[in-house]
C-alpha positions in Angstrom: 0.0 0.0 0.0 1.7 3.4 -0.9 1.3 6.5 1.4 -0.7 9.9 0.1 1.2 12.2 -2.1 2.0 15.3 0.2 1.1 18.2 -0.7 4.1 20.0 0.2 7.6 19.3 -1.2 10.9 17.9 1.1 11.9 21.6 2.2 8.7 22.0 3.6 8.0 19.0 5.6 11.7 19.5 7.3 10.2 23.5 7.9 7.3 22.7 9.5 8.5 19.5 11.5 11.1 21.9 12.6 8.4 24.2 14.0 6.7 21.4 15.7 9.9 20.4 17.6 10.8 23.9 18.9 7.2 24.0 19.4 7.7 20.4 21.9 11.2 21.9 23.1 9.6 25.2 24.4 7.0 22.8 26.4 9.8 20.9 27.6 8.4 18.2 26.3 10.5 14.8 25.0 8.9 13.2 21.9 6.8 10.4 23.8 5.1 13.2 26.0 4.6 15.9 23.3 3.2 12.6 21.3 0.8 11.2 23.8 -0.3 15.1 24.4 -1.8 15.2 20.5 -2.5 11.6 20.0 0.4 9.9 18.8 3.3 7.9 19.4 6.4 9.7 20.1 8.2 7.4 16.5 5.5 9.0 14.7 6.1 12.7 16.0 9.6 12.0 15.6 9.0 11.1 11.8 7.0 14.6 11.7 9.7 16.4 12.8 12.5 14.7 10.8 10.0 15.5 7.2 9.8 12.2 6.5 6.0 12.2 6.8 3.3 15.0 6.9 1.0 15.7 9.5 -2.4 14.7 9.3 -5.0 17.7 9.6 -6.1 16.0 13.1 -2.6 16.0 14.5 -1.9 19.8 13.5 -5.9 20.7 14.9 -4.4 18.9 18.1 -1.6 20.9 18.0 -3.9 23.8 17.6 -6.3 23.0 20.6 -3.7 21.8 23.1 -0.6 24.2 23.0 -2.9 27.3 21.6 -0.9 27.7 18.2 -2.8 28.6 15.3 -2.1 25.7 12.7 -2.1 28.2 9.4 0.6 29.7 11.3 2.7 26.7 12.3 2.3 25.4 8.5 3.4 29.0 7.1 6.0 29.8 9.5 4.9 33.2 8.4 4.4 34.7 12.0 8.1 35.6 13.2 6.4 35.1 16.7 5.0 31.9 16.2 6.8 30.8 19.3 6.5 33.3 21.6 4.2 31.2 23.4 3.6 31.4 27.3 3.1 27.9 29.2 0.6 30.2 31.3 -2.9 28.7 30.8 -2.0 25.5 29.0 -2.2 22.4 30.6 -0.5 19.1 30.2 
């Protein structure tokens, strides 16, 4: 069985799985605990963040709901203060 066709090229995987760990790394989070917080093993984040595989819409609306960044942002990378997140008001 082959995998979905991405829709975004190599570059861009690595970009935005490069977000999502500094994203993790700002929770203090290791890859099993940032995983289990969105649904997902911690091999599978680690994938995500290497670009080898793209995240599904559900694991970037998780991302969304549980550490309060916008995913349109986190894709884009547009935002220069996409990571000026506060831990205040965010649970675990």
């Amino acid at each position: 069985m082959s995998r979905k066709k991405s829709e975004y090229d190599k570059s861009e995987l690595k970009k935005i799985g490069y977000r999502i760990k500094t994203l993790r790394k700002l929770f203090g989070l290791n890859q099993a605990e940032f995983g289990k917080s969105i649904g997902i093993s911690g091999n599978y984040l680690s994938e995500i963040e290497l670009g080898k595989v793209e995240p599904s819409k559900p694991i970037l609306i998780a991302i969304e709901y549980r550490y309060s960044i916008n995913q349109n942002d986190l894709i884009s990378g547009e935002k220069d203060d996409i990571f000026q997140v506060r831990r205040n008001g965010v649970s675990r």
